[in-house]
PAPAMI-385447 format. One record per residue (C-alpha): residue number from 1; z, y, x; residue in three letters. Coordinates in nm, 3 decimals, padded with zeros to 5 digits. Each point is the difference from the previous one (the first is absolute). Last residue first. Layout:
{k:NUM	c3:Z	c2:Y	c1:X	r:ALA} $
...
// end
This chain:
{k:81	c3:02.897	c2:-02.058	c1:03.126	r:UNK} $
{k:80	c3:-00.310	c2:-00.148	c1:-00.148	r:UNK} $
{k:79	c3:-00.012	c2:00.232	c1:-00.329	r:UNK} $
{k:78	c3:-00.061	c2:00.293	c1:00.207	r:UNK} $
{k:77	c3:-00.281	c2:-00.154	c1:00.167	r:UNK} $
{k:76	c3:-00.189	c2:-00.109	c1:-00.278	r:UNK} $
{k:75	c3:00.007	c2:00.350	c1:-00.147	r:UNK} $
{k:74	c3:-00.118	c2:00.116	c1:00.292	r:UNK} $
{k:73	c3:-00.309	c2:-00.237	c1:00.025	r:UNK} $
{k:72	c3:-00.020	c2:00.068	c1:-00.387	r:UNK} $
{k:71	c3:-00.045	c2:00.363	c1:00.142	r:UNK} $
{k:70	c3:-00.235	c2:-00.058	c1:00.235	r:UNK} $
{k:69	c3:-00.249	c2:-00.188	c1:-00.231	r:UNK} $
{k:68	c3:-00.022	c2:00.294	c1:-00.234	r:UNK} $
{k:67	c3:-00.056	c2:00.289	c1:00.238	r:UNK} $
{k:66	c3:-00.305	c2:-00.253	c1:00.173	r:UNK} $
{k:65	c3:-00.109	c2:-00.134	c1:-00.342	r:UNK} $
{k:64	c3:00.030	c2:00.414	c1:-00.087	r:UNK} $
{k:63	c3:-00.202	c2:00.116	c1:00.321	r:UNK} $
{k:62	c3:-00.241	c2:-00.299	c1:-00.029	r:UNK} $
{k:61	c3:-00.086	c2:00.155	c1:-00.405	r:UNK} $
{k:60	c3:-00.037	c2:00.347	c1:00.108	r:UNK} $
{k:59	c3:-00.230	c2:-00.088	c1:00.296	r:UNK} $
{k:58	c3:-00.218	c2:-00.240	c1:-00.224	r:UNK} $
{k:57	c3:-00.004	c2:00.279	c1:-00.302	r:UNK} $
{k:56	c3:-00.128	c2:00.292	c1:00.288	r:UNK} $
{k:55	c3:-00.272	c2:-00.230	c1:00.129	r:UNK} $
{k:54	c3:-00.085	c2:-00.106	c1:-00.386	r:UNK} $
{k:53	c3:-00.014	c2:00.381	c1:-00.037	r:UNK} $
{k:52	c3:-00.182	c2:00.114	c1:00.246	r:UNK} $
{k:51	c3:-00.345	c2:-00.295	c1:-00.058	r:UNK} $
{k:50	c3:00.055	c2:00.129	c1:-00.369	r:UNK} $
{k:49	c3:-00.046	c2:00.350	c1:00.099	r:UNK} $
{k:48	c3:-00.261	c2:-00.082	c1:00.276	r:UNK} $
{k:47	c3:-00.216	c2:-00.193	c1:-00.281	r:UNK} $
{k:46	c3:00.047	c2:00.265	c1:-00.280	r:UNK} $
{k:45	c3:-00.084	c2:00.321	c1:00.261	r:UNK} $
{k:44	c3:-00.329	c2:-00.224	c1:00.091	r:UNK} $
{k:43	c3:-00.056	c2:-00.031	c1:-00.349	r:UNK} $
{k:42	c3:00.059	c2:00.353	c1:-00.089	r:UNK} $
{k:41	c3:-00.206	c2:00.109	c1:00.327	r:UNK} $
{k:40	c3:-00.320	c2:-00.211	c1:-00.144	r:UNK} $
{k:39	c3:00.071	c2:00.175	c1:-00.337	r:UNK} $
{k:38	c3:-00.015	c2:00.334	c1:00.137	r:UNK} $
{k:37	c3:-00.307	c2:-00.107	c1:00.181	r:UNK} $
{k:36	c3:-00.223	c2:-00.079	c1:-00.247	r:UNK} $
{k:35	c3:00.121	c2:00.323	c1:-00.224	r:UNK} $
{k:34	c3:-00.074	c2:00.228	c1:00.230	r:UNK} $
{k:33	c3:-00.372	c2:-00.131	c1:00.110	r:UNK} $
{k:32	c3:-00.055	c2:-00.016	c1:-00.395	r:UNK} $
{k:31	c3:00.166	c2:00.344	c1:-00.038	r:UNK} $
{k:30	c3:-00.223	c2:00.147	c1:00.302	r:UNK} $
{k:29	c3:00.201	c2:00.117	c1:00.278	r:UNK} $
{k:28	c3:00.102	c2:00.304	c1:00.073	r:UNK} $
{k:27	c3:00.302	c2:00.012	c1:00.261	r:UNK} $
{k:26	c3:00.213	c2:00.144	c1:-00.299	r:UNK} $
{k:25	c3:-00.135	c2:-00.286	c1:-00.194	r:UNK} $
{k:24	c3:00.053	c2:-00.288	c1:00.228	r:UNK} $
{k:23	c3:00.337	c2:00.113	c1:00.094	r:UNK} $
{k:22	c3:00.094	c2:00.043	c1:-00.357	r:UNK} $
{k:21	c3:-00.124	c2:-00.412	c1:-00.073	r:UNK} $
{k:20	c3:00.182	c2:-00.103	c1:00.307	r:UNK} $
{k:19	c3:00.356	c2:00.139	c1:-00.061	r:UNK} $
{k:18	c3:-00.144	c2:-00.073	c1:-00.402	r:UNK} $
{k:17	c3:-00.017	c2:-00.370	c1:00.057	r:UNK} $
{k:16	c3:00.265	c2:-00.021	c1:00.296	r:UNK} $
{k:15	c3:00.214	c2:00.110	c1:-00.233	r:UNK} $
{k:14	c3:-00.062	c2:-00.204	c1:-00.259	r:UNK} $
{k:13	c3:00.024	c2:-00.306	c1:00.260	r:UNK} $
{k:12	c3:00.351	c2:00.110	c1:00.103	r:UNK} $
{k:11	c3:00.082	c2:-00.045	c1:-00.336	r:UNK} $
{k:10	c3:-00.131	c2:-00.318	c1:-00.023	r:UNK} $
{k:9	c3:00.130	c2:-00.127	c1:00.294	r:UNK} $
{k:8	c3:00.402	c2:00.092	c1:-00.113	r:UNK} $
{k:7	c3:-00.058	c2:-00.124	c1:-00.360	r:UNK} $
{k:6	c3:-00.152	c2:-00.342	c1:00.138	r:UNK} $
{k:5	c3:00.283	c2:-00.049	c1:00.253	r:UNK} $
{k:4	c3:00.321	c2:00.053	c1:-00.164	r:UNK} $
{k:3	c3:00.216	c2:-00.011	c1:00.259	r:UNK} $
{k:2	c3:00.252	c2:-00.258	c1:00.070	r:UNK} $
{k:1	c3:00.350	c2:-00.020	c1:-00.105	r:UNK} $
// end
C-alpha cells in the first residue's frame, strides 16, 4: 500500500515551520524577517517531502509488481510439470 503522501509532507512542513521559525528567533531575528522565512522553509520542506515520498511510493510499488510477478511465474511453473 502506498504512503500517504499529503499527511506525510505536511507534517514535515510544520516542522520545518517552527524548526525554522525557533532558529530564527533564538538567532534574533525580527518576527516579520522570522516569519518570512519560516514559511519559505515549510514550503521547501512540503516540496522535498512530497518529491521523497512519490520516490519512496514508486520503489515500493516496482518491488511488489516485481514480488508479485515472480510468484505467478512460480505458480506457472508448478502447474506445467
Amino acid at each position: 500500500m502506498p504512503l500517504h503522501e499529503r499527511s506525510i509532507s505536511g507534517t514535515i512542513a510544520v516542522v520545518c515551520f517552527f524548526a525554522v521559525g525557533l532558529v530564527g528567533w533564538l538567532t534574533g531575528l525580527s518576527p516579520y524577517v522570522c516569519s518570512k522565512r519560516a514559511l519559505a522553509g515549510a514550503v521547501m520542506g512540503y516540496v522535498g517531502g512530497s518529491l521523497a515520498v512519490k520516490a519512496v511510493n514508486a520503489v515500493l510499488t516496482s518491488a511488489l509488481i516485481d514480488h508479485l510477478t515472480k510468484s505467478q511465474e512460480g505458480r506457472a511453473s508448478d502447474n506445467k510439470t
